[in-house]
Steps between C-alpha positions, in 0.01 A plus 500: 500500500836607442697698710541783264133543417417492880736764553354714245146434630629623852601809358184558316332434820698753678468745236148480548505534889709827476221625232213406703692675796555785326132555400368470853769743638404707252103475551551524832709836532244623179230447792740653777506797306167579343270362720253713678594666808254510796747547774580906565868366626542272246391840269701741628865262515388496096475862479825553671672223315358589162615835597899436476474483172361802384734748354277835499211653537303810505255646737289801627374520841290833675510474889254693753521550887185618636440683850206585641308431175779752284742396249830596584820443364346312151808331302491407153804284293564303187829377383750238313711245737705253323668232721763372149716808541413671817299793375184694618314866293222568800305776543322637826319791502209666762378821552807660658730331318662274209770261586698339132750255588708272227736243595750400284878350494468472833381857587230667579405815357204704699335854441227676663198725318704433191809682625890422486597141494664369800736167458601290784616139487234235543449327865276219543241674728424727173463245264263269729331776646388617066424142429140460536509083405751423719393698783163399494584078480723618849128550613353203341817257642446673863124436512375182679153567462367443107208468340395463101180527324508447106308806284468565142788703513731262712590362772496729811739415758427653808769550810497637837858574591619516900515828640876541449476434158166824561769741633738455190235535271346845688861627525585476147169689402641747768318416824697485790335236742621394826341157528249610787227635192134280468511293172125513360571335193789424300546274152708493179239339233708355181352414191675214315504403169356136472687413219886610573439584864657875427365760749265756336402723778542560819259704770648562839247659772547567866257628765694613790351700828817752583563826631488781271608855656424338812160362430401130440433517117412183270760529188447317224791385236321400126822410265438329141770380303456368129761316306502393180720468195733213616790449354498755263815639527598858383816702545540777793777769409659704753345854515887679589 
């Protein structure tokens, strides 16, 4: 065999290798990435990595704290929050009152009962504290206790946060605990999208024992958020 034609079957050869190579890497991150997940950790690093990628979403949530069997304080919401150019439309509203708050450029424009707008520039504390996704994976990322169960509708990922992570959660809902309160029952339930792992609801419930007007009282925090519509991007305007 001469020298030239060996070298040219060597390349062949190599060609081939790399092809073959290719193939498996590919097969095998194909499987990495589409394979069933029966592992609630290995479900919710997905979620949270699938989420860094999404550039909006919208979402409606209605939030109830019960004591002593009555509804107090009942909270409902819907908005737009797009992550591409920093923008949020969201409106709360409950019996008392209606909060509208639009964040644009940079600022963020708030009014009450649909009175004057007020403009302030836009801090970090605002914008996390408005975005339901994000705020809600802090949850998921802090829990250490997960479960998952698969249903017609989804996946439900289920996680028991720490007590810290409990106080946070009561205080932005406007409870003011001290730490020293009896935890009943307390779980954020997520359902998941099987196919693109994209959160499509969240439920939040606590059962705390604490003292109301200086009486042990059971409270009872029931918050539902839906999202949907993601990455459907739309343009928020400045209302001033």
């Amino acid at each position: 065999m001469s020298s030239e034609k060996k070298g040219t079957d060597n390349k062949q050869l190599y060609a081939g290798i790399v092809i073959v190579s290719i193939l498996i890497l590919s097969g095998v991150f194909y499987y990495a990435e589409y394979r069933e997940i029966n592992d609630p950790y290995e479900l919710a690093g997905r979620v949270i990595h699938v989420s860094e990628d999404i550039k909006s979403y919208r979402f409606n949530m209605s939030s109830n704290i019960t004591i002593l069997g009555e509804t107090v304080s009942p909270l409902q919401g819907n908005g737009y929050v797009g992550y591409v150019d920093h923008e949020m439309d969201i409106t709360f509203f409950s019996p008392e009152k209606s909060i509208d708050m639009v964040v644009v450029d940079e600022t963020a424009y708030m009014r009450e009962d649909d009175g004057t707008w007020e403009s302030r520039n836009l801090d970090e504390d605002t914008w996390q504290s408005n975005d339901q996704l994000s705020q809600n994976e802090y949850l998921l990322k802090e829990s250490t206790n997960l479960s998952m169960e698969r249903t017609d509708a989804g996946i439900i990922l289920t996680a028991i946060p720490d007590k810290t992570t409990l106080i946070e959660e009561a205080d932005r809902t406007g409870l003011d605990l001290q730490g020293s309160e009896q935890l009943n029952d307390y779980y954020v339930n997520y359902l998941i999208d099987e196919n693109n792992y994209h959160v499509l609801s969240i439920e939040t419930y606590i059962d705390i024992q604490m003292k109301v007007q200086g009486m042990s009282s059971p409270v009872i925090i029931d918050n539902t958020i839906n999202i949907y519509d993601y990455d459907q991007e739309t343009d928020v305007e400045a209302p001033l």
